[in-house]
N, C-alpha and C positions, 0 to 999 in steps of 0.2 A: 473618478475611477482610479484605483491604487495600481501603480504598475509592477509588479513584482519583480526582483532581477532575483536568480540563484547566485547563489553564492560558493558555488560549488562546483570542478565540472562534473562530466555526464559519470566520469569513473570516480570518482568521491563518491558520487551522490548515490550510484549503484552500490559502491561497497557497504558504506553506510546503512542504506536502506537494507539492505539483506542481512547486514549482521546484527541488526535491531531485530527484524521479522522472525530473526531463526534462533536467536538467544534470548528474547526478551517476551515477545508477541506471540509465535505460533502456537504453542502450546494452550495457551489462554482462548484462542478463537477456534482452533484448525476444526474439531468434532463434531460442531452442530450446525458449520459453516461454508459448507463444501461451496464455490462458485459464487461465494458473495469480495465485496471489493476492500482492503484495507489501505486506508491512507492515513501515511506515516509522517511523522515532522521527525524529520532526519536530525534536529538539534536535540530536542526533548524528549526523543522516545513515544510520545503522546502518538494517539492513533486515532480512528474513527474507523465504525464496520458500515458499510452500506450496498446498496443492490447495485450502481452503478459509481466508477468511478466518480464522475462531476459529482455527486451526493454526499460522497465521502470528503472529499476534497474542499468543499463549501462546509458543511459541519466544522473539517479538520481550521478552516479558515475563519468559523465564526467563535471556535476557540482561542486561536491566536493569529491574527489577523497577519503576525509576519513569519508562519508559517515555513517551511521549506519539504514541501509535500513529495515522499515517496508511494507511487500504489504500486498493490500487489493482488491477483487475483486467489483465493485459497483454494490450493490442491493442483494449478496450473503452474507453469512454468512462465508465461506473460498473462498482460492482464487482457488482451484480444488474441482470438484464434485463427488462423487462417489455415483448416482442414486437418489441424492436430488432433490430438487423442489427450483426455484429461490423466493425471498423473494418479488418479485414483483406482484402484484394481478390482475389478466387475464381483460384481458379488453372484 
């Protein structure tokens, strides 16, 4: 079993991720993907879409095995909720 360390800390690794997701990513995913998960390799930009994090994250890692995975849920503000409201406006 591979042990992985980041390489980054927790605020790198947030800024990183987000300024990938929001200049590079969202636009490509955000429309036909409301509530699904993307994970991000904070080095490469590379991504993966899936139904639940761990999915994303194993894809993103069968890509590149030294990975350094950001997720993100699409149209939320984190990728689990605890009694929040989705960021998308009720139709």
């Amino acid at each position: 079993m591979t042990v992985r360390q980041p390489r980054y800390s927790k605020e790198e690794f947030a800024q990183r991720g987000d300024q990938i997701y929001q200049n590079e990513i969202r636009q490509k995913v955000e429309a036909d993907n409301h509530g699904k998960i993307v994970a991000i390799d904070i080095e490469t930009g590379a991504f993966e879409l899936a139904e639940s994090p761990m999915l994303a994250v194993d894809r993103l890692y069968e890509r590149n095995p030294d990975a350094q995975p950001w997720v993100i849920r699409i149209g939320h503000r984190a990728v689990f909720r605890f009694g929040s409201r989705s960021l998308k406006k009720p139709v």
